[in-house]
PDB file of N, CA, C and O in Angstrom:
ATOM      1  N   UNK A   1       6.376  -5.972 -41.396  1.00  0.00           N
ATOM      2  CA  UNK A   1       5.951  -5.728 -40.020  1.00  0.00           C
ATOM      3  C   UNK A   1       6.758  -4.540 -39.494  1.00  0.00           C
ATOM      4  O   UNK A   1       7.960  -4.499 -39.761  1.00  0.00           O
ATOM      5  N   UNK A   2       6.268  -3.699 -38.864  1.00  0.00           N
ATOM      6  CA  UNK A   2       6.804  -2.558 -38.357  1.00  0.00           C
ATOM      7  C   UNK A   2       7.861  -2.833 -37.103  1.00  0.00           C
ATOM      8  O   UNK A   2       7.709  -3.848 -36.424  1.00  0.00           O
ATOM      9  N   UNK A   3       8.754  -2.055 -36.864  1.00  0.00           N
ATOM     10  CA  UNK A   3      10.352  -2.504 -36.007  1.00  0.00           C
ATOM     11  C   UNK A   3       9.776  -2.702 -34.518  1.00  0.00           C
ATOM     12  O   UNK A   3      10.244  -3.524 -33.730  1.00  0.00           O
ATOM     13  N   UNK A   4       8.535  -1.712 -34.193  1.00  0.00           N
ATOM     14  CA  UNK A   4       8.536  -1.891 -32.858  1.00  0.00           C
ATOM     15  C   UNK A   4       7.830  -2.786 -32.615  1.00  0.00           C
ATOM     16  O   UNK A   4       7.916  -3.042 -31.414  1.00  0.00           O
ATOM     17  N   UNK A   5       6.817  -3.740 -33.370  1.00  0.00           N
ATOM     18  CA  UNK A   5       6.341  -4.780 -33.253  1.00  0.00           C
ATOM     19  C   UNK A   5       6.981  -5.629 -33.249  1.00  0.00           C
ATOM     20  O   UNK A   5       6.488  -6.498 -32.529  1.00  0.00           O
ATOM     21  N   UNK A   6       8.627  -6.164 -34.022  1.00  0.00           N
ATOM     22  CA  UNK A   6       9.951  -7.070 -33.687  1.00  0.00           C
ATOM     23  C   UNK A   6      10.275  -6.786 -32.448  1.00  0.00           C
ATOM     24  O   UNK A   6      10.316  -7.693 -31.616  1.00  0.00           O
ATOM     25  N   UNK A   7      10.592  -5.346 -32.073  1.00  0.00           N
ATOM     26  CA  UNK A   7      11.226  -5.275 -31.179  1.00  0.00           C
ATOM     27  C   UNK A   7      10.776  -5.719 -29.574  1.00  0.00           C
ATOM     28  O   UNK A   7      11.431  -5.965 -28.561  1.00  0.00           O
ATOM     29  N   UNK A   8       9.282  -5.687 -29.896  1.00  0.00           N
ATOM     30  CA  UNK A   8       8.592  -6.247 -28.652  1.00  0.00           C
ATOM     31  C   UNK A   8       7.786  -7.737 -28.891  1.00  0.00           C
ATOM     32  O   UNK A   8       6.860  -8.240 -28.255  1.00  0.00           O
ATOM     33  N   UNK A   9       8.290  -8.061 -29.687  1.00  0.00           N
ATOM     34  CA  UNK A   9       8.181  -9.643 -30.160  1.00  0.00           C
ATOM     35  C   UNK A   9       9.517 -10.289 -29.706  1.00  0.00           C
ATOM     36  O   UNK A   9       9.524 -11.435 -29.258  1.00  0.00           O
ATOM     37  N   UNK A  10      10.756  -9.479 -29.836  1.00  0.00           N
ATOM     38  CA  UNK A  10      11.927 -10.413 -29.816  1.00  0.00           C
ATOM     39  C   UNK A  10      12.621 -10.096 -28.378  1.00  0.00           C
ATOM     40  O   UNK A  10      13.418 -10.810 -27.770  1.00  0.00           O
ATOM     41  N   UNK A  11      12.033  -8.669 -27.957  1.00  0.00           N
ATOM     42  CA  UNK A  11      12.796  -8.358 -26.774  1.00  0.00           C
ATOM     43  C   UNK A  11      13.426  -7.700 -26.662  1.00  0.00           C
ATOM     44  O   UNK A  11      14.212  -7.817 -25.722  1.00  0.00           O
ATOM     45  N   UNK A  12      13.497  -6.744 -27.402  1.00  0.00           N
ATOM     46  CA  UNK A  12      14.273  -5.521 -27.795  1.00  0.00           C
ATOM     47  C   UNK A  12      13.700  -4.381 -26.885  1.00  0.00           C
ATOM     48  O   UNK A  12      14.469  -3.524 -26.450  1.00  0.00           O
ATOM     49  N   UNK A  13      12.146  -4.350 -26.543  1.00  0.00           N
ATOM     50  CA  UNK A  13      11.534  -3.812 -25.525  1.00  0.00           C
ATOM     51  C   UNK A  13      10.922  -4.765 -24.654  1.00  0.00           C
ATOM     52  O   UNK A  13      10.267  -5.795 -24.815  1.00  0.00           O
ATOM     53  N   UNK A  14      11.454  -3.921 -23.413  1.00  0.00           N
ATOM     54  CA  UNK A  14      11.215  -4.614 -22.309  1.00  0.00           C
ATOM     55  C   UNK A  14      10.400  -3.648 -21.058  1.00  0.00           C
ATOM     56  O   UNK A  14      10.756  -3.435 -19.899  1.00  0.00           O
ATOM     57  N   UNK A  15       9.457  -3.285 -21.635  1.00  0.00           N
ATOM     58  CA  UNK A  15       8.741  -1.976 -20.466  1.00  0.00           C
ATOM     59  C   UNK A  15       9.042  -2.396 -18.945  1.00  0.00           C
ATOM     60  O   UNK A  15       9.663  -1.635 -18.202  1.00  0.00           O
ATOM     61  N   UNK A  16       8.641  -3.458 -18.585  1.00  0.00           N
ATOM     62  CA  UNK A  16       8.666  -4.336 -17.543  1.00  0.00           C
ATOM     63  C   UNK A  16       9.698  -4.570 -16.554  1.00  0.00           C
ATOM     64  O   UNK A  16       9.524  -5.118 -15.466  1.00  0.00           O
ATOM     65  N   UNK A  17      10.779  -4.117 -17.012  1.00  0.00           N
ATOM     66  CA  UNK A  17      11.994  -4.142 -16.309  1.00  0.00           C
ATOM     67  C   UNK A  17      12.606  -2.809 -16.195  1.00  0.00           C
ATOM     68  O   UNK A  17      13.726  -2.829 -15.684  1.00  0.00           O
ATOM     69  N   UNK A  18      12.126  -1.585 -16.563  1.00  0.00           N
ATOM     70  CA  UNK A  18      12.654  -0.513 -17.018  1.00  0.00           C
ATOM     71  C   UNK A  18      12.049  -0.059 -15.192  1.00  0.00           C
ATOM     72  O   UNK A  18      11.040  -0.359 -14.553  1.00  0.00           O
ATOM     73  N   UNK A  19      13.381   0.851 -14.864  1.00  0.00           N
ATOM     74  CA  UNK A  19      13.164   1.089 -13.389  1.00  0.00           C
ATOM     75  C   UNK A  19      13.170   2.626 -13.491  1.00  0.00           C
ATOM     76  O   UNK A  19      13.766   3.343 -14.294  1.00  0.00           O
ATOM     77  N   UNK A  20      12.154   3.025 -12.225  1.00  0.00           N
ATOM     78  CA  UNK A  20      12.063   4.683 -12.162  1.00  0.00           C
ATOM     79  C   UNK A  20      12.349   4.876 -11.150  1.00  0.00           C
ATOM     80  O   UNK A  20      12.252   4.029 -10.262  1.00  0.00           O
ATOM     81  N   UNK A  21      12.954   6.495 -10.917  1.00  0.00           N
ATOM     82  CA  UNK A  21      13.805   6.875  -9.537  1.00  0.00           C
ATOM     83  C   UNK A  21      12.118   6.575  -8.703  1.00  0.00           C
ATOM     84  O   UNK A  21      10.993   6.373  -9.161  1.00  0.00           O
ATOM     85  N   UNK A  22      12.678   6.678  -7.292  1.00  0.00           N
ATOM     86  CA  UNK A  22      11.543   6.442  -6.366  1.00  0.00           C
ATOM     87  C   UNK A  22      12.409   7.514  -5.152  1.00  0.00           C
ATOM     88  O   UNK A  22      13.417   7.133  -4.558  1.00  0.00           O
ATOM     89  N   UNK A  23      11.848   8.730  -4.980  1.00  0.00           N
ATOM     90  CA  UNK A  23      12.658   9.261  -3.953  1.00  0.00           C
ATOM     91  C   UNK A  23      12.357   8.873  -2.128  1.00  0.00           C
ATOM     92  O   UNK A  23      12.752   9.527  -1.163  1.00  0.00           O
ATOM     93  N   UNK A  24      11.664   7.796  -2.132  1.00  0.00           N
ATOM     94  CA  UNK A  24      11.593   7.200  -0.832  1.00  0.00           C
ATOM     95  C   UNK A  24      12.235   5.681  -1.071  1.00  0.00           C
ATOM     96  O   UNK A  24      11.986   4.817  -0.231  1.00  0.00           O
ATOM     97  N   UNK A  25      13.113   5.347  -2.292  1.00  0.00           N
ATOM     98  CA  UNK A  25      13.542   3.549  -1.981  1.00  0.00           C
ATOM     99  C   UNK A  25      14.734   3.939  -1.301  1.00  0.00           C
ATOM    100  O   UNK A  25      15.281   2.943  -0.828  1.00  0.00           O
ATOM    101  N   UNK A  26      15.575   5.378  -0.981  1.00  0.00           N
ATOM    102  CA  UNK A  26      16.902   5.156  -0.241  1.00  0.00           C
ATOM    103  C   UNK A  26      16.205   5.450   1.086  1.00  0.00           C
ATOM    104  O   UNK A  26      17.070   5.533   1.958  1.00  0.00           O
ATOM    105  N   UNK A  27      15.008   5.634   1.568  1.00  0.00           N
ATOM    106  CA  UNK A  27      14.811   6.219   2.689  1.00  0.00           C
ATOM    107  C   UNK A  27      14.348   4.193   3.051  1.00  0.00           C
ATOM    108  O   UNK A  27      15.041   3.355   3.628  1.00  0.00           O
ATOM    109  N   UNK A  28      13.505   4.104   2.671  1.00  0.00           N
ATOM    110  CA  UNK A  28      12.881   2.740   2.314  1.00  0.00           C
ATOM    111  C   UNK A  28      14.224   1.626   3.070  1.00  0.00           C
ATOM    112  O   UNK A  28      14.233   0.919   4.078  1.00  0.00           O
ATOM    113  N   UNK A  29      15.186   1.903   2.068  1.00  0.00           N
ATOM    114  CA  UNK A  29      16.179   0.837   2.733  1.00  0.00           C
ATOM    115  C   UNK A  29      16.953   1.373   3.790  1.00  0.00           C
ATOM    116  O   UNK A  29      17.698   0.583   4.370  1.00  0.00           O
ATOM    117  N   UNK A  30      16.930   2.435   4.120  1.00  0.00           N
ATOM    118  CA  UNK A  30      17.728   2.916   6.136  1.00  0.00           C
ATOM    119  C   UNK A  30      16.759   2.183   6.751  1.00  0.00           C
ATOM    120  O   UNK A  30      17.050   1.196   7.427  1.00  0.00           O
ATOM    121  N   UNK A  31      15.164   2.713   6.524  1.00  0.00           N
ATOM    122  CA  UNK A  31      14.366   1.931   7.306  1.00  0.00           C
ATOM    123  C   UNK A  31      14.160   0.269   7.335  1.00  0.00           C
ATOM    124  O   UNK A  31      13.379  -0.264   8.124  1.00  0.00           O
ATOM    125  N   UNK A  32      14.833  -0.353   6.528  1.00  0.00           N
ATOM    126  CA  UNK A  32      14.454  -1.603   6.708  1.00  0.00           C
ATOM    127  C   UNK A  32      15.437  -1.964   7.243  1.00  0.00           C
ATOM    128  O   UNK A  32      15.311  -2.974   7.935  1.00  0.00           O
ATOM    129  N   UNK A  33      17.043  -1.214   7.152  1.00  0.00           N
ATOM    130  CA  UNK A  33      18.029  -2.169   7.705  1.00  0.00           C
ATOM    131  C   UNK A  33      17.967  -1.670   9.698  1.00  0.00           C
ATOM    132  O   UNK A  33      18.632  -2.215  10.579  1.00  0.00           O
ATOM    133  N   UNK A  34      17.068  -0.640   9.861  1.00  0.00           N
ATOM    134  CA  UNK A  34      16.984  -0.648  11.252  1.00  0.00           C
ATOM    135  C   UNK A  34      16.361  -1.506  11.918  1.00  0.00           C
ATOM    136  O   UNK A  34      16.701  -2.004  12.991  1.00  0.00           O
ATOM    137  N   UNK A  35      15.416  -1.710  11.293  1.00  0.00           N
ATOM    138  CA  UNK A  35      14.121  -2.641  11.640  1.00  0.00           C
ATOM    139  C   UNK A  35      14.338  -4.093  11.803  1.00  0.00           C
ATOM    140  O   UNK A  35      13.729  -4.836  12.571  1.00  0.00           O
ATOM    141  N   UNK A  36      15.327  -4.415  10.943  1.00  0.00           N
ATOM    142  CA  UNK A  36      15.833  -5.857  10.742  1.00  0.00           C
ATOM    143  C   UNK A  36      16.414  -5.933  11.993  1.00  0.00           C
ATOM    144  O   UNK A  36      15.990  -6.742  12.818  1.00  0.00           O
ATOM    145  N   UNK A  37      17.373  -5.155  12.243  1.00  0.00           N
ATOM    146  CA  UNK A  37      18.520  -5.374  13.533  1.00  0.00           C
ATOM    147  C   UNK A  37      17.773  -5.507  14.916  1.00  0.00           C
ATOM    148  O   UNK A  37      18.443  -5.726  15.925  1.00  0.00           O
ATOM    149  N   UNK A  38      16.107  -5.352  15.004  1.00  0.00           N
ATOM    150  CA  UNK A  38      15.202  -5.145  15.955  1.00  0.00           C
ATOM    151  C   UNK A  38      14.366  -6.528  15.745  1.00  0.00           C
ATOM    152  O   UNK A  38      13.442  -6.775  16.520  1.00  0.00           O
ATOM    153  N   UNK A  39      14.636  -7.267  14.879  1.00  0.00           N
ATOM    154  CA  UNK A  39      13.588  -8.923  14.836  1.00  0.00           C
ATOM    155  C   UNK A  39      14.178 -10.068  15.000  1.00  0.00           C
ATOM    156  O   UNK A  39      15.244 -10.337  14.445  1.00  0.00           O
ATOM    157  N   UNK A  40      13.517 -10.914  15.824  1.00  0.00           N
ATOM    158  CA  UNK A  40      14.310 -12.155  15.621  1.00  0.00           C
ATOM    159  C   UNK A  40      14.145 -13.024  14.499  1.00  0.00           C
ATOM    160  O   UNK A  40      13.258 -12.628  13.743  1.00  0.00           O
ATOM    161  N   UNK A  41      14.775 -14.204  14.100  1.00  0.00           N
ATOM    162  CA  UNK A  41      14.879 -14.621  13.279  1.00  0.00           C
ATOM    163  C   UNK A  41      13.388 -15.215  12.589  1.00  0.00           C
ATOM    164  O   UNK A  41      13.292 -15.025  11.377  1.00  0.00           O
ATOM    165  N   UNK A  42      12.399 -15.811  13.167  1.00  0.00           N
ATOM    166  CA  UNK A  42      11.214 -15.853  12.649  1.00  0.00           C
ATOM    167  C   UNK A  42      10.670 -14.512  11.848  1.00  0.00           C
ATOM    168  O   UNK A  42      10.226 -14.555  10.700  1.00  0.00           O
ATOM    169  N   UNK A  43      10.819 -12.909  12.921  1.00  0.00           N
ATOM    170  CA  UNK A  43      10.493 -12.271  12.338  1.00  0.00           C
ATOM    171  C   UNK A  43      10.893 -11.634  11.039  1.00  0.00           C
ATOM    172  O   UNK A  43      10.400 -10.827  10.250  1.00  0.00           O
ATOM    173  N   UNK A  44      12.160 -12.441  11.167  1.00  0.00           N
ATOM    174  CA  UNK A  44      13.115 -11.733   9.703  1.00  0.00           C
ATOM    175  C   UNK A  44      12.463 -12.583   8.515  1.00  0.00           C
ATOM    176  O   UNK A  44      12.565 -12.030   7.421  1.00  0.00           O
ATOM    177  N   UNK A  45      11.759 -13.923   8.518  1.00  0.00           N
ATOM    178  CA  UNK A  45      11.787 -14.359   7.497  1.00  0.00           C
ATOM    179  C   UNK A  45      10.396 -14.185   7.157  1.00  0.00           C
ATOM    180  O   UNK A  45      10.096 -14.564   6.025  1.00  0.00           O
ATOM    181  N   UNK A  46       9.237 -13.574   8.055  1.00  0.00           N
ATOM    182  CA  UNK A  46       8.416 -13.388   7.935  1.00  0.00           C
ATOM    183  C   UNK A  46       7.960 -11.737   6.978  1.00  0.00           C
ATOM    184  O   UNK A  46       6.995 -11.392   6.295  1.00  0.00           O
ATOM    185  N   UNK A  47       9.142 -11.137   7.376  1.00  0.00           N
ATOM    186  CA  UNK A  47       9.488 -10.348   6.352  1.00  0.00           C
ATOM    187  C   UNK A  47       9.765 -10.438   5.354  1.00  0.00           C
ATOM    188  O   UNK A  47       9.102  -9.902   4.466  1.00  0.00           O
ATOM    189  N   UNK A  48      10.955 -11.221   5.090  1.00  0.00           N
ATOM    190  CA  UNK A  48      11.570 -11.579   3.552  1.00  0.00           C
ATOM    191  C   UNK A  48      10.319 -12.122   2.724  1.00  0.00           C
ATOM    192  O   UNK A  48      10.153 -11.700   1.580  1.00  0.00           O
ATOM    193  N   UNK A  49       9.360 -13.128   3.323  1.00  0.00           N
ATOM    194  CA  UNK A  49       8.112 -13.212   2.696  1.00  0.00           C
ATOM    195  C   UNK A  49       7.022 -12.242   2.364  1.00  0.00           C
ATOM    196  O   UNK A  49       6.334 -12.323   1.346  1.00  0.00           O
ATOM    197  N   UNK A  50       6.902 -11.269   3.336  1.00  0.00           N
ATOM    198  CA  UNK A  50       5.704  -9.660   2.826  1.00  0.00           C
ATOM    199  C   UNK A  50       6.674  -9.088   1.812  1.00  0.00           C
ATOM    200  O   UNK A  50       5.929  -8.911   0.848  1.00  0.00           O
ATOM    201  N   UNK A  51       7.667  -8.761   1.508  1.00  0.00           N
ATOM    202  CA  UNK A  51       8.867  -7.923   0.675  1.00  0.00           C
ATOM    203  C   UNK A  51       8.202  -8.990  -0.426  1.00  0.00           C
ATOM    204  O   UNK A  51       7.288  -8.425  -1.027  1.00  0.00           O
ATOM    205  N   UNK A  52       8.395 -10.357  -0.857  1.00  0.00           N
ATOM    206  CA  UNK A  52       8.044 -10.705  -2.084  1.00  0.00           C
ATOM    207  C   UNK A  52       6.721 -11.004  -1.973  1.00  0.00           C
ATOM    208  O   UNK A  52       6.344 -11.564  -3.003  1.00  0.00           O
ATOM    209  N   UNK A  53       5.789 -10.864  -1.113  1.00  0.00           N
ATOM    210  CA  UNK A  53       4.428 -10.677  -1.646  1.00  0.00           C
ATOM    211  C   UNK A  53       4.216  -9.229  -2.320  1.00  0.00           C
ATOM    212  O   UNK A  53       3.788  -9.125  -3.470  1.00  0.00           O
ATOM    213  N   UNK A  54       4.546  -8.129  -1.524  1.00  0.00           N
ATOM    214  CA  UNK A  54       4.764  -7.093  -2.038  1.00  0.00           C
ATOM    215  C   UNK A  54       5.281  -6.854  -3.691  1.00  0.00           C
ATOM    216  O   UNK A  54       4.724  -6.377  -4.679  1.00  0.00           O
ATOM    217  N   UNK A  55       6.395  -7.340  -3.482  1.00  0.00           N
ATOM    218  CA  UNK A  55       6.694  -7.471  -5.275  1.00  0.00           C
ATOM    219  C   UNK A  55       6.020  -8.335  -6.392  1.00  0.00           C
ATOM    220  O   UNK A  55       5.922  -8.177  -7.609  1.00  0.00           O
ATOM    221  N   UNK A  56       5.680  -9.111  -5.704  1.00  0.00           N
ATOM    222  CA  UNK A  56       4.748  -9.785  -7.062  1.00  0.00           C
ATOM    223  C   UNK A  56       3.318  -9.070  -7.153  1.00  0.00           C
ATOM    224  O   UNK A  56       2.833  -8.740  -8.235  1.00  0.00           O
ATOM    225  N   UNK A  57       2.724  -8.871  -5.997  1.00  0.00           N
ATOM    226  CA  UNK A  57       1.521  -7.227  -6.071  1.00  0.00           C
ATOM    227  C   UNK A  57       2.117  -6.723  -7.197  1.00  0.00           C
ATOM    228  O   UNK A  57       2.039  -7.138  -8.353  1.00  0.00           O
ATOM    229  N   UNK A  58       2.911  -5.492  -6.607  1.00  0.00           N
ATOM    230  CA  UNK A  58       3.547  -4.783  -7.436  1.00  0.00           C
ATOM    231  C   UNK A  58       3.595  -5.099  -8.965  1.00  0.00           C
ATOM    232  O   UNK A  58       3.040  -4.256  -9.669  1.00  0.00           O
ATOM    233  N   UNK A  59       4.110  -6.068  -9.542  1.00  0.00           N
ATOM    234  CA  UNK A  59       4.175  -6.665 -10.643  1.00  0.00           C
ATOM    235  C   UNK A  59       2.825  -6.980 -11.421  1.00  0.00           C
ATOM    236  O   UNK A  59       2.563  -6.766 -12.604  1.00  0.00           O
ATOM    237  N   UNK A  60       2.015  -7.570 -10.390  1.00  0.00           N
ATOM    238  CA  UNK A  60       0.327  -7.644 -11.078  1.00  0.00           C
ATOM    239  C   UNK A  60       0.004  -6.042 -11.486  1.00  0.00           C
ATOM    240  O   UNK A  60       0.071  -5.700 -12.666  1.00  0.00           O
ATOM    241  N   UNK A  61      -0.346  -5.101 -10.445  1.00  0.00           N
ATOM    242  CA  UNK A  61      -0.316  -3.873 -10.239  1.00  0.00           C
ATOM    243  C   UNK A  61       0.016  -3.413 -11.750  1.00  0.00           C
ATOM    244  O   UNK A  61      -0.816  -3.012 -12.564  1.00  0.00           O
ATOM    245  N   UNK A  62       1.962  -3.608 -12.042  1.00  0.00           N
ATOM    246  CA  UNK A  62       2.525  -2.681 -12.696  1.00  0.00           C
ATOM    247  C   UNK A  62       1.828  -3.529 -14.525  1.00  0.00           C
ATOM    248  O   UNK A  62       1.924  -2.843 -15.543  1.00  0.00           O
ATOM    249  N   UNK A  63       1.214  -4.963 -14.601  1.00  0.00           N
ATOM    250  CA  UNK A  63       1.019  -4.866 -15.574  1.00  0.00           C
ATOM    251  C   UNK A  63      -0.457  -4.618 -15.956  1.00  0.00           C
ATOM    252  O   UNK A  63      -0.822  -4.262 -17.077  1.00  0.00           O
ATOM    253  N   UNK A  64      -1.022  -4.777 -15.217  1.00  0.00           N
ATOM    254  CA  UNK A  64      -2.569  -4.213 -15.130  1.00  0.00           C
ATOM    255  C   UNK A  64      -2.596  -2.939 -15.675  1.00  0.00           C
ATOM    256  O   UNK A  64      -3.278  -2.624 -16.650  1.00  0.00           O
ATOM    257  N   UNK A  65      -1.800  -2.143 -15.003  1.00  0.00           N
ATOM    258  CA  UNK A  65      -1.374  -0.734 -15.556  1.00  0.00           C
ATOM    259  C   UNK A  65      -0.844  -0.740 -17.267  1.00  0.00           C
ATOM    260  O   UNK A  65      -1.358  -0.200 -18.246  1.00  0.00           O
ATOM    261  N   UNK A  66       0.256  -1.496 -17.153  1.00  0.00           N
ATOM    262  CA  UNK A  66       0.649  -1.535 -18.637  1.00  0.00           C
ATOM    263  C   UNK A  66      -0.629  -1.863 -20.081  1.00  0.00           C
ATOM    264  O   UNK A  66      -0.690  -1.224 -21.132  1.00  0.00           O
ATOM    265  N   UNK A  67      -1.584  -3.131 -19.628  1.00  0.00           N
ATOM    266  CA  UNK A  67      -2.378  -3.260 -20.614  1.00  0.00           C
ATOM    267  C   UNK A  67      -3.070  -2.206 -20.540  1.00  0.00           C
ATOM    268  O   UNK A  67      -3.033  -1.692 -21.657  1.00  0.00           O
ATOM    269  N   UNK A  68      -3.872  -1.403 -19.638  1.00  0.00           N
ATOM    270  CA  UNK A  68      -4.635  -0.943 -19.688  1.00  0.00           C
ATOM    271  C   UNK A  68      -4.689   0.446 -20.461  1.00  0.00           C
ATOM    272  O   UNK A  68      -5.547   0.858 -21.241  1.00  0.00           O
ATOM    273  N   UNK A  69      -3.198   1.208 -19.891  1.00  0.00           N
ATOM    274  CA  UNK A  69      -2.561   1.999 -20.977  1.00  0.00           C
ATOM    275  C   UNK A  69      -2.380   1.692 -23.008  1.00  0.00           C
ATOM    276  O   UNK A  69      -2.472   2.441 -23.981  1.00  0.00           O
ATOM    277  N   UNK A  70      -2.134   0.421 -22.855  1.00  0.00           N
ATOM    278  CA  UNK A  70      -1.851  -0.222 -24.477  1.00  0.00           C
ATOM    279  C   UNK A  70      -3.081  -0.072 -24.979  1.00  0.00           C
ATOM    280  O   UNK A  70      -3.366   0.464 -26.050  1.00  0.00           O
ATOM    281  N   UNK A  71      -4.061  -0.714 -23.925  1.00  0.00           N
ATOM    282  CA  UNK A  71      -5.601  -0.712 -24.564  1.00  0.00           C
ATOM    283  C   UNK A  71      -6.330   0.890 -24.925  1.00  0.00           C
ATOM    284  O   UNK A  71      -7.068   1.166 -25.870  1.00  0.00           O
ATOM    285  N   UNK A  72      -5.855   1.759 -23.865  1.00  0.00           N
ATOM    286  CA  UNK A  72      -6.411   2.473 -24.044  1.00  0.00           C
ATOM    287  C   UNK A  72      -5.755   3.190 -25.557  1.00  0.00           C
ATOM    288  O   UNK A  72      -6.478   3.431 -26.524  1.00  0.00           O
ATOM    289  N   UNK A  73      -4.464   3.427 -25.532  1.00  0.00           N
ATOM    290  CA  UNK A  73      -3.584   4.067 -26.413  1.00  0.00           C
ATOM    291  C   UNK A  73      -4.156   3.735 -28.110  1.00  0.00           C
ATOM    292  O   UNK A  73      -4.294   4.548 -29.024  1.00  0.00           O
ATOM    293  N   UNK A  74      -4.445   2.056 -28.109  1.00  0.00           N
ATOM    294  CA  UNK A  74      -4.848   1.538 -29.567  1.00  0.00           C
ATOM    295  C   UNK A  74      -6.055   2.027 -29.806  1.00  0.00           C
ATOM    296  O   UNK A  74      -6.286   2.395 -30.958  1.00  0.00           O
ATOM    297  N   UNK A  75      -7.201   2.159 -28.690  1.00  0.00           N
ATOM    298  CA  UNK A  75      -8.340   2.925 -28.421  1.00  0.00           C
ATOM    299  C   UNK A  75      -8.523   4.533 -29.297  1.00  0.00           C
ATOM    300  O   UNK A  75      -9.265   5.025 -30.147  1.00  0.00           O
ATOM    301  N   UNK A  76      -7.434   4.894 -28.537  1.00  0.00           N
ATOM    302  CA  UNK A  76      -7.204   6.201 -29.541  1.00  0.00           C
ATOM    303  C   UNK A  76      -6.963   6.617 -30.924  1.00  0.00           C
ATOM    304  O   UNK A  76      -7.456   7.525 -31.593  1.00  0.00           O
ATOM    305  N   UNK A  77      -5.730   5.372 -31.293  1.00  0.00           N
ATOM    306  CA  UNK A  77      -4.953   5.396 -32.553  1.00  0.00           C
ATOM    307  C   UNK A  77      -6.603   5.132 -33.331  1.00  0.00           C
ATOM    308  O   UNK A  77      -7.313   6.026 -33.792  1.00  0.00           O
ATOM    309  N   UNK A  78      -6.879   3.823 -33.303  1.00  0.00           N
ATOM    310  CA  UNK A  78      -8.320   3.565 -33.657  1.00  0.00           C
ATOM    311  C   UNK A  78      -9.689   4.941 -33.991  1.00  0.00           C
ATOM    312  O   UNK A  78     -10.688   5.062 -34.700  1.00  0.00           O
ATOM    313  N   UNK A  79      -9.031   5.641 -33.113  1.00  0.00           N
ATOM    314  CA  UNK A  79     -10.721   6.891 -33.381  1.00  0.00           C
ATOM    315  C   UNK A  79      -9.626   7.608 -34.024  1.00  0.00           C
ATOM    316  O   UNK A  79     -10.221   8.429 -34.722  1.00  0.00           O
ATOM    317  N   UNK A  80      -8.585   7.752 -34.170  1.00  0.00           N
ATOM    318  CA  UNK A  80      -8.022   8.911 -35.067  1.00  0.00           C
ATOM    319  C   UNK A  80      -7.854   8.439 -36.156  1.00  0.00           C
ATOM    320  O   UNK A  80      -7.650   9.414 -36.880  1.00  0.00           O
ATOM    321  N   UNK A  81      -7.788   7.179 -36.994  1.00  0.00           N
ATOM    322  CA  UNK A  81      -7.706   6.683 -37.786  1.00  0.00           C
ATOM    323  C   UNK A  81      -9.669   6.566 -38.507  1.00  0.00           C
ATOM    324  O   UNK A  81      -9.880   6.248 -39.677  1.00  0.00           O
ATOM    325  N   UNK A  82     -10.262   6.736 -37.990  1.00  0.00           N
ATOM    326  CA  UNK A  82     -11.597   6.298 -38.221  1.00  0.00           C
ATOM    327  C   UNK A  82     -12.083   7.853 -39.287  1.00  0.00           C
ATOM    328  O   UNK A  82     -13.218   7.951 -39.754  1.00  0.00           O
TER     329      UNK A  82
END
């Protein structure tokens, strides 16, 4: 069996966790810690709940993306091999 097929069998790759700069997450967090200091406590937790709806989006999002790339990629390997 070929290494990168172990390696993403055993966990050696982990696409999924691999993080990219975002040049608005430092702007992202000034703005949230202003915003916070402006809600009361209902509104704070009503937040902390959109922030992880947001991330689990995100997460559907980021693997939707991932298969669709894999699919397409084997797609290719497949017609160049043909």
């Amino acid at each position: 069996m070929g290494q990168i097929i172990n390696d993403l069998f055993y966990g050696g790759i982990q696409p999924y966790q691999k993080e990219y700069y975002c040049e608005h997450k430092e702007r992202m967090k000034y703005i949230e810690k202003d915003l916070i200091k402006t809600l009361n406590d209902k509104q704070k937790e009503l937040l902390d709940s959109y922030k992880i709806a947001c991330g689990n989006h995100e997460s559907k999002i980021a693997y939707k993306n991932f298969s669709y790339g894999f699919k397409l990629a084997s797609k290719m390997i497949f017609e160049a091999l043909k």
